[in-house]
DRENDO-1510 file (C-alpha; in Angstrom, 1 decimal, always signed):
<recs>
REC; n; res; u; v; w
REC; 1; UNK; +54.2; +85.3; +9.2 .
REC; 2; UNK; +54.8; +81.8; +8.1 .
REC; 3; UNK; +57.1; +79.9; +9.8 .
REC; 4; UNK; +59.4; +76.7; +8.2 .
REC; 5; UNK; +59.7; +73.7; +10.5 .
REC; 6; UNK; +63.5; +71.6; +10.1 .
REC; 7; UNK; +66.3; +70.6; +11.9 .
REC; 8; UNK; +69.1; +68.8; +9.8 .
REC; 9; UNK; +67.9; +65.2; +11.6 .
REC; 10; UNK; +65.2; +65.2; +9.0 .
REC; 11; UNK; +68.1; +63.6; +6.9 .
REC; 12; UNK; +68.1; +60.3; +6.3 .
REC; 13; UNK; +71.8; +58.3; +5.6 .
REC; 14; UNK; +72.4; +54.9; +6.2 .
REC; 15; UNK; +75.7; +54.1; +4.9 .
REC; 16; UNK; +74.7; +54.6; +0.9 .
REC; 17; UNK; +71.7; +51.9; +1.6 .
REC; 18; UNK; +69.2; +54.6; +1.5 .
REC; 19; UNK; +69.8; +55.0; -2.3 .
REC; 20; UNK; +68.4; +51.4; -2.7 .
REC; 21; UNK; +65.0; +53.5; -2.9 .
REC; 22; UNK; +63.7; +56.0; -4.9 .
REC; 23; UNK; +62.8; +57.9; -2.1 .
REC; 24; UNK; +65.6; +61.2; -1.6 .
REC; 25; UNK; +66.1; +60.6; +1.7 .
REC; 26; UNK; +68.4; +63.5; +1.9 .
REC; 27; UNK; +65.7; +66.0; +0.2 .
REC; 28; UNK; +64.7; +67.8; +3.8 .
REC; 29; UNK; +68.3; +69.3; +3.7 .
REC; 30; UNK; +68.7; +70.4; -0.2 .
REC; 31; UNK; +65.3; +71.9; -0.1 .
REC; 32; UNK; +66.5; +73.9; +3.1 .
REC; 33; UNK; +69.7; +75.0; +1.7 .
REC; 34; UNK; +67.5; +75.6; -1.6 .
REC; 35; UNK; +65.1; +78.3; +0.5 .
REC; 36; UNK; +68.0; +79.6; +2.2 .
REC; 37; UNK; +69.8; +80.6; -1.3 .
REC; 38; UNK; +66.9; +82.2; -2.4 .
REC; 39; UNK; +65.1; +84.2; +1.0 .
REC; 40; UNK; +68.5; +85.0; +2.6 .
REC; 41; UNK; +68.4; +86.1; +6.4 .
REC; 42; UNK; +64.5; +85.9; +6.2 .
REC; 43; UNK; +64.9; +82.3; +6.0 .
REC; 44; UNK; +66.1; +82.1; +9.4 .
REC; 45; UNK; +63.9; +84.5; +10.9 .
REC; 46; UNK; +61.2; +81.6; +9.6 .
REC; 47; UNK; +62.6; +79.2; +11.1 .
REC; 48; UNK; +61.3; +76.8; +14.0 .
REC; 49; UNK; +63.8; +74.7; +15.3 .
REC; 50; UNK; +62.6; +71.5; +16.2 .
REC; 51; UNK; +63.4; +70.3; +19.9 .
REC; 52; UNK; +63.4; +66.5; +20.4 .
REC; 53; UNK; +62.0; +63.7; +18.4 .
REC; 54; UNK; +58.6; +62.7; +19.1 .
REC; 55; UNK; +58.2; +60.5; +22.4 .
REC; 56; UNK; +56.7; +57.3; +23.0 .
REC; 57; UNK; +54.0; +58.8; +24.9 .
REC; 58; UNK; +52.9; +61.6; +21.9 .
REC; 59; UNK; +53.4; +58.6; +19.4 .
REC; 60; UNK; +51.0; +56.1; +21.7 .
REC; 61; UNK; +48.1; +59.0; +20.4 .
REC; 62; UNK; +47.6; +57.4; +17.7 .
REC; 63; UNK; +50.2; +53.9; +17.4 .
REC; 64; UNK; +49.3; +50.7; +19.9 .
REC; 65; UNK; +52.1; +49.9; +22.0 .
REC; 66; UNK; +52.3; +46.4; +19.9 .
REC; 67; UNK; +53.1; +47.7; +16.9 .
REC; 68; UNK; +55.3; +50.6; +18.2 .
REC; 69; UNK; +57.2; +47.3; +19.9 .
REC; 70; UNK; +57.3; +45.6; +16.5 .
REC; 71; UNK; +59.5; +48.5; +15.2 .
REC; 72; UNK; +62.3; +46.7; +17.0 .
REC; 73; UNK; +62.2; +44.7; +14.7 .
REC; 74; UNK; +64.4; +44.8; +11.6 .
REC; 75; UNK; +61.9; +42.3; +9.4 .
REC; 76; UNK; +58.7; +44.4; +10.4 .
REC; 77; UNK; +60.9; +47.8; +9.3 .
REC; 78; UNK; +62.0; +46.4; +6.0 .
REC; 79; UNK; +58.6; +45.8; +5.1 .
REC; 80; UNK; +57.5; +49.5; +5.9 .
REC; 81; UNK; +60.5; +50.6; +4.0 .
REC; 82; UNK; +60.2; +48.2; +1.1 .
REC; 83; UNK; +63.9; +47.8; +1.6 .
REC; 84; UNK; +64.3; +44.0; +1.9 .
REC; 85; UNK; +68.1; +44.4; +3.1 .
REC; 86; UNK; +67.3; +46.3; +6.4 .
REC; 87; UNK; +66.0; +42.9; +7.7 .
REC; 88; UNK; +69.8; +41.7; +7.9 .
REC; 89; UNK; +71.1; +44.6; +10.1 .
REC; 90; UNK; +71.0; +45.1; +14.2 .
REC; 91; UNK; +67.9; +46.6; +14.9 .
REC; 92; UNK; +69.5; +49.1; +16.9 .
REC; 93; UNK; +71.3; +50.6; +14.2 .
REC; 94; UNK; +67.8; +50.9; +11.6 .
REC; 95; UNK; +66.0; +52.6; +14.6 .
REC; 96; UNK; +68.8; +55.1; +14.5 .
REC; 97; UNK; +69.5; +56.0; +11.2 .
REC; 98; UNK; +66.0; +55.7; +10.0 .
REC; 99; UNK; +63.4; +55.3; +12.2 .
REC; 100; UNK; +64.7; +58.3; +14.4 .
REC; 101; UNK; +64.5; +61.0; +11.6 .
REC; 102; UNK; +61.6; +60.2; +11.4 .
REC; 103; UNK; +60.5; +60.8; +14.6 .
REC; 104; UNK; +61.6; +64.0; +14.3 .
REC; 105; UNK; +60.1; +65.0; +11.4 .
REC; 106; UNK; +56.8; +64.1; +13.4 .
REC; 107; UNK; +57.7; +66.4; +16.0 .
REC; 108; UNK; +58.3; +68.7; +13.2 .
REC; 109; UNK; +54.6; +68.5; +12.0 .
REC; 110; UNK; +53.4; +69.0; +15.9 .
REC; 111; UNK; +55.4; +71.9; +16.1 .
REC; 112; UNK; +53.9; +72.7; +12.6 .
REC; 113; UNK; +50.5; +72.6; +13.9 .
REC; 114; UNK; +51.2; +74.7; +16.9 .
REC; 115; UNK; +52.5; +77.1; +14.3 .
REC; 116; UNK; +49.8; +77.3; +12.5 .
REC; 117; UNK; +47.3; +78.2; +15.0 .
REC; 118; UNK; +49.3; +81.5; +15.7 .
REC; 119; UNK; +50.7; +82.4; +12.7 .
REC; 120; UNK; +48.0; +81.0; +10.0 .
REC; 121; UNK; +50.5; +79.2; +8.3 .
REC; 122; UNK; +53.6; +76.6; +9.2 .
REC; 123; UNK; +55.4; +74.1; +6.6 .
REC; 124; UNK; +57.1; +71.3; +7.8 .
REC; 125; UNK; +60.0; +70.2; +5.4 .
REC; 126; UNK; +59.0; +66.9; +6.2 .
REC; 127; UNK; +56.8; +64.7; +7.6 .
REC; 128; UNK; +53.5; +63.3; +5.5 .
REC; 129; UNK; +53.6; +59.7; +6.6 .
REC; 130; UNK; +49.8; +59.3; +4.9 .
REC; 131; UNK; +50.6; +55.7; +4.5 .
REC; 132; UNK; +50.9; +55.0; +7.9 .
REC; 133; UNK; +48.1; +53.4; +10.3 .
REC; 134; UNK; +47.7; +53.1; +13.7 .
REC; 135; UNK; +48.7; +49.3; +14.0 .
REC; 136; UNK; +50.8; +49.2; +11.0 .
REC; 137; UNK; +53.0; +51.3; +9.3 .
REC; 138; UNK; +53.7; +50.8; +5.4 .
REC; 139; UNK; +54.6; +52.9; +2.1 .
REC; 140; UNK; +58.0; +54.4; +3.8 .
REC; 141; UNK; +55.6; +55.5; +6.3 .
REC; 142; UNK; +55.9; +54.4; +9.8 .
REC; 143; UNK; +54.8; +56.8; +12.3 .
REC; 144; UNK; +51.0; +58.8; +11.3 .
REC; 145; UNK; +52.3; +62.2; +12.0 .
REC; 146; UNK; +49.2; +64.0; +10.9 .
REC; 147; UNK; +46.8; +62.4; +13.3 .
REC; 148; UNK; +49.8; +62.4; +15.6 .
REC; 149; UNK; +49.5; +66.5; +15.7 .
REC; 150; UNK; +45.8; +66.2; +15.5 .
REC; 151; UNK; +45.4; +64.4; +18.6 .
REC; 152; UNK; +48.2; +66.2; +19.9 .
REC; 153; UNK; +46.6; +69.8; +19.9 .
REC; 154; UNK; +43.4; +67.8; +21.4 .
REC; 155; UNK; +44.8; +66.4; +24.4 .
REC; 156; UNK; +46.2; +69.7; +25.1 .
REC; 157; UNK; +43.0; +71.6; +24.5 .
REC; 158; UNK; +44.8; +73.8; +21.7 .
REC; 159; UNK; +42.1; +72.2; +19.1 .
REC; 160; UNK; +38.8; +72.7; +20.8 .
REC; 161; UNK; +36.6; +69.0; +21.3 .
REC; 162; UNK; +34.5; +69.3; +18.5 .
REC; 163; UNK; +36.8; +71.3; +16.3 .
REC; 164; UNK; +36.6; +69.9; +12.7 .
REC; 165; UNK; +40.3; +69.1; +11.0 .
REC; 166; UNK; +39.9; +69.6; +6.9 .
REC; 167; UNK; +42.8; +67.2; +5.1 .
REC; 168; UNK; +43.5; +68.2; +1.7 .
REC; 169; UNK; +46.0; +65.5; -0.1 .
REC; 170; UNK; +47.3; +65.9; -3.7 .
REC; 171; UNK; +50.2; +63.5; -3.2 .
REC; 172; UNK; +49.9; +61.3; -6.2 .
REC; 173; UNK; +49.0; +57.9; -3.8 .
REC; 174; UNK; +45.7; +57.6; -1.9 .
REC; 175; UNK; +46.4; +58.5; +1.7 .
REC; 176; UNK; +45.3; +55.3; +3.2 .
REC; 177; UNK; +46.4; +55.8; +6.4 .
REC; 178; UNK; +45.5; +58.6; +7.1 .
REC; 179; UNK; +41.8; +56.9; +6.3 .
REC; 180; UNK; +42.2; +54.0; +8.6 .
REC; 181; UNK; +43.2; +56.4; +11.4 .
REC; 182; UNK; +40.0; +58.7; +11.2 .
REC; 183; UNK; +37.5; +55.7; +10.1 .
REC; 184; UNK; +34.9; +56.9; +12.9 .
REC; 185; UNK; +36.0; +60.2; +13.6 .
REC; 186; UNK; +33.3; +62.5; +12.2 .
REC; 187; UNK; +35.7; +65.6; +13.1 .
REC; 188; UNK; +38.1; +65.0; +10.4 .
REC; 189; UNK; +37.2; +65.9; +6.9 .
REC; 190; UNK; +39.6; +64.1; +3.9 .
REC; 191; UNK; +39.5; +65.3; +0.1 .
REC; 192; UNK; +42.1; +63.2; -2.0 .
REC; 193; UNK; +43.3; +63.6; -5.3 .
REC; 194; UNK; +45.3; +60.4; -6.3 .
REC; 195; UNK; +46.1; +58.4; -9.0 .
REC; 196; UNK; +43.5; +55.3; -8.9 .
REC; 197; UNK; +45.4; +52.5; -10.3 .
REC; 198; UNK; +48.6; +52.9; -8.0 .
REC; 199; UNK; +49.5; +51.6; -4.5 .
REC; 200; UNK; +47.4; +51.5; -2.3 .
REC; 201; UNK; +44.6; +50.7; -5.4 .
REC; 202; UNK; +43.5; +47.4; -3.3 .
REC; 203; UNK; +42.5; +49.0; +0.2 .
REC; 204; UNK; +39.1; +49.9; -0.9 .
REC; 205; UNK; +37.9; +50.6; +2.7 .
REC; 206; UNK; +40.1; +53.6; +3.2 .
REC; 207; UNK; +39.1; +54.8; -0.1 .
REC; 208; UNK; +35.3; +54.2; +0.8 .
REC; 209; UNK; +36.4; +56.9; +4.2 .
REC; 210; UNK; +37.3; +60.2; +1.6 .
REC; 211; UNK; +34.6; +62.7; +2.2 .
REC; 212; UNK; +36.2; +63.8; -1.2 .
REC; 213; UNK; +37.6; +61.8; -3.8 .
REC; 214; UNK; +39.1; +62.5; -6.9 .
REC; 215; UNK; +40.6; +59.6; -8.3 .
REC; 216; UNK; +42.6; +60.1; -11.7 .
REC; 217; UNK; +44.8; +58.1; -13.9 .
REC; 218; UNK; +48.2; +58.8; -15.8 .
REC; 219; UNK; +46.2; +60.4; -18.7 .
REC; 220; UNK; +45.0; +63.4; -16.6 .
REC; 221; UNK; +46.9; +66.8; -18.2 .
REC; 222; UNK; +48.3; +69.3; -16.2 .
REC; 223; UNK; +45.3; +71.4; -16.8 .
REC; 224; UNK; +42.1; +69.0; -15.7 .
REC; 225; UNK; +44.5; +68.3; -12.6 .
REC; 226; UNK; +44.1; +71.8; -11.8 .
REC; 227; UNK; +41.0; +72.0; -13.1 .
REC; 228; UNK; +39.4; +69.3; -10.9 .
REC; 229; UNK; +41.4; +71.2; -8.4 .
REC; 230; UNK; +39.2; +74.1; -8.8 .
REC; 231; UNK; +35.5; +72.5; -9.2 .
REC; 232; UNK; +35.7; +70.4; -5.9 .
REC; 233; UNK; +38.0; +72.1; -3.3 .
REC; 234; UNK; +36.3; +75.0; -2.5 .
REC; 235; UNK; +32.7; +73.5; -2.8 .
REC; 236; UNK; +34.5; +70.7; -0.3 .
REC; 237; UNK; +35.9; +73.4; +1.7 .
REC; 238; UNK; +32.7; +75.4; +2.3 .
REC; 239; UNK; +30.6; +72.1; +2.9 .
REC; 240; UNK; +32.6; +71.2; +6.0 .
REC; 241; UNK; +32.2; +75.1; +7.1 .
REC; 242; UNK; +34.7; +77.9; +7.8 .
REC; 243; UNK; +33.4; +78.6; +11.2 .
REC; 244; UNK; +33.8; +75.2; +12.9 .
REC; 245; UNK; +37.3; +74.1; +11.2 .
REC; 246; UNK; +40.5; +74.7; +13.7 .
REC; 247; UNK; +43.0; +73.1; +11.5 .
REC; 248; UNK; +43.7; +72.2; +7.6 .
REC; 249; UNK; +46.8; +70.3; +7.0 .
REC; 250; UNK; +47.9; +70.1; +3.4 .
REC; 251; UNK; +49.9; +66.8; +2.4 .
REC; 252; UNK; +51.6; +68.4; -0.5 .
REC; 253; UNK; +53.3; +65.6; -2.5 .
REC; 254; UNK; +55.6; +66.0; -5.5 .
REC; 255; UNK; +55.2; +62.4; -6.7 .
REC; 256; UNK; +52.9; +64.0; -9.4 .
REC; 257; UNK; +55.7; +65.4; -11.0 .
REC; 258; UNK; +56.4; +64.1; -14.6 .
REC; 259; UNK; +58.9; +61.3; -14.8 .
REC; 260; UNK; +58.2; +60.2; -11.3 .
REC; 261; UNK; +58.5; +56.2; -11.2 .
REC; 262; UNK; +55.9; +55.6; -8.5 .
REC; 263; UNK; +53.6; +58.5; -9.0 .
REC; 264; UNK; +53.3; +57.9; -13.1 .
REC; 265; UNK; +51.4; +61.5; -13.3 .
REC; 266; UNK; +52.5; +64.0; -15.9 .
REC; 267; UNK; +52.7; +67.6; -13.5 .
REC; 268; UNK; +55.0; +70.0; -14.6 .
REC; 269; UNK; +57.3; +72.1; -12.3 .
REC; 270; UNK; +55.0; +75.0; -13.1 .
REC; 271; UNK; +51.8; +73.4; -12.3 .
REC; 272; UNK; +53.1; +71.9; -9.0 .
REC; 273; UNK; +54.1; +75.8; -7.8 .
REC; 274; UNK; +50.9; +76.3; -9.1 .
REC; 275; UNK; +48.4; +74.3; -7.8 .
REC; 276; UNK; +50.3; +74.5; -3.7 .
REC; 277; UNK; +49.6; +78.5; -4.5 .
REC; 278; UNK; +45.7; +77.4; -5.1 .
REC; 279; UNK; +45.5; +74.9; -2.4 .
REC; 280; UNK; +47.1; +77.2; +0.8 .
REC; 281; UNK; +45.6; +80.4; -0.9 .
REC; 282; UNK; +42.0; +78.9; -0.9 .
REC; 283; UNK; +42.5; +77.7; +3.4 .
REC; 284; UNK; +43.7; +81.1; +4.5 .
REC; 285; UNK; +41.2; +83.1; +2.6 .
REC; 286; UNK; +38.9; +81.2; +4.8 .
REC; 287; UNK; +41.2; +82.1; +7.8 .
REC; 288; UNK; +41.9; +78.4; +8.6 .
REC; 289; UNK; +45.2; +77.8; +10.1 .
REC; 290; UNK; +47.5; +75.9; +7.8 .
REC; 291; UNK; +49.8; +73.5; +8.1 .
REC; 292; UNK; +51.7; +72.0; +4.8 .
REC; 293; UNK; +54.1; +68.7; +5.1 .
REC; 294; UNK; +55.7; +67.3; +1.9 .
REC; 295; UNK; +54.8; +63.8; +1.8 .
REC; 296; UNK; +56.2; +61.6; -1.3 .
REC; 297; UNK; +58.4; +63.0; -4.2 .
REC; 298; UNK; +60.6; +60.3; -6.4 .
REC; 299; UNK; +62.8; +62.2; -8.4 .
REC; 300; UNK; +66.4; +64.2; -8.1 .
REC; 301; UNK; +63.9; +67.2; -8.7 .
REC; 302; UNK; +61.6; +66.8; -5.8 .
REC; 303; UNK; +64.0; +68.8; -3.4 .
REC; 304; UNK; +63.8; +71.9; -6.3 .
REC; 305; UNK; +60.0; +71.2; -6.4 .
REC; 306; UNK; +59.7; +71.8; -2.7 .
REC; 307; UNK; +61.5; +74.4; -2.6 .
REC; 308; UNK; +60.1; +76.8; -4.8 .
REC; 309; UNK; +56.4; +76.4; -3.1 .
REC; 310; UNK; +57.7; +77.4; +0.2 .
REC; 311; UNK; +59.8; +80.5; -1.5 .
REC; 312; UNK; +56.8; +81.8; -3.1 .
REC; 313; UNK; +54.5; +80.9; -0.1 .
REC; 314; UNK; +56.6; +82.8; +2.2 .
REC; 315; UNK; +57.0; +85.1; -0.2 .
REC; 316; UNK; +53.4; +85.3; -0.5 .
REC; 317; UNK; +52.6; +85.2; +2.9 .
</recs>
């Protein structure tokens, strides 16, 4: 059975700054008390409680110890947060009211991952930190949870050496991070759909890593979304080869949605629910374990969005 990855820490609130973006920092909990309306006791019976935040140790994977230092730094945390203000408070207080849930939410996608591999499918109601690089974190991203659980499962032996990882991204920004993280690692497979003219549009080297690119622009209907959705993802999918893949993580972003401010795509609610029902149905009819994370979604709606892909998912599932 699927399981749902959250703990209420996910939550991000920092005095009424966090409204300053248009991120919903708050999201992680209406999109669990959302599923919880709708699947009743099952909800909990789905439900992976998430232990601890991630440690320094599980975040040095991936993050040099310089740049996890920085993050003591108010300055260097405005600038991943694109929230100028934070530079002016005790750094203390950013690390926990913000930088914290996020390190849970990175534990959340470990625990995800672990999931997955017994169960087929886990979704973390958080997590998706594409933006974020090893020695840098940017994008509201500051810890690279993906390759976090990736390298994770490695070091423990639960992904095998030479396992291949498949990561399938339809938020609407080009997951640069995730990029610069697996530059030479020949394991891990990325097929992007983005919108080519938004942040990051300059970091041409991560967009030169995609095994699979789609890039798109604000003109792109509903329909030749999930149209291009359809020609390249299972022809990507059976290129990499069912056999050798041990994970897929899906970094399912509702930035697409129409109205979004930073995503400037036109995706209905419909064709959201839609295309997360292609994307997870195409990996487990190949058997690969799945995990999903939620990534960016700019609008009062993205909670609502969320929400109904994991009720019919588990639904589903």
């Amino acid at each position: 059975m699927p399981r749902i990855v959250y703990t209420r820490r996910y939550n991000i609130g920092f005095y009424g700054l966090e409204r300053l973006h248009p991120f919903d920092s708050r999201k992680y909990g209406r999109a669990w008390k959302a599923i919880h309306r709708a699947l009743g006791a099952r909800a909990k019976e789905l439900l992976l409680p998430v232990d601890r935040p991630t440690n320094r140790e599980e975040l040095l994977l991936v993050h040099s110890p310089d740049y996890l230092d920085q993050l003591c730094n108010p300055a260097i945390v405005a600038r991943v947060l694109e929230l100028p203000v934070v530079r002016r408070l005790p750094g203390w207080l950013v690390d926990r009211h913000v930088l914290l849930p996020m390190r849970w939410a990175t534990r959340g996608t470990i625990l995800a991952a672990e999931a997955a591999l017994r169960e087929g499918l886990a979704i973390n109601l958080g997590g998706g930190f594409h933006h974020a690089k090893p020695g840098q974190g940017e994008g509201f991203c500051a810890y690279a949870d993906a390759a976090i659980a990736i390298r994770s499962l490695r070091e423990r032996n639960l992904l095998a050496k030479n396992d291949r990882v498949v990561h399938i991204d339809t938020d609407a920004h080009q997951g640069n991070g995730v990029c610069a993280t697996f530059r030479t690692d020949i394991r891990v497979f990325l097929f992007d759909i983005f919108h080519a003219s938004i942040y990051p549009a300059g970091d041409v080297a991560a967009r030169q890593r995609i095994d699979c690119p789609i890039p798109i622009s604000s003109r792109c209907t509903e329909a030749e979304y999930q149209s291009l959705l359809e020609q390249r993802l299972p022809g990507f999918l059976d290129s990499v080869g069912r056999s050798k893949v041990g994970l897929a993580i899906y970094n399912a972003g509702t930035d697409v949605f129409t109205g979004d401010p930073l995503g400037q795509l036109n995706l209905s609610a419909k064709a959201i629910l839609k295309r997360d029902l292609y994307v997870v149905r195409e990996l487990r009819r190949r058997g690969l374990p799945t995990v999903m994370v939620l990534s960016g979604g700019y609008t009062r709606q993205s909670y609502r969005l969320v929400a109904d892909s994991v009720i019919a998912l588990c639904r589903e599932f």
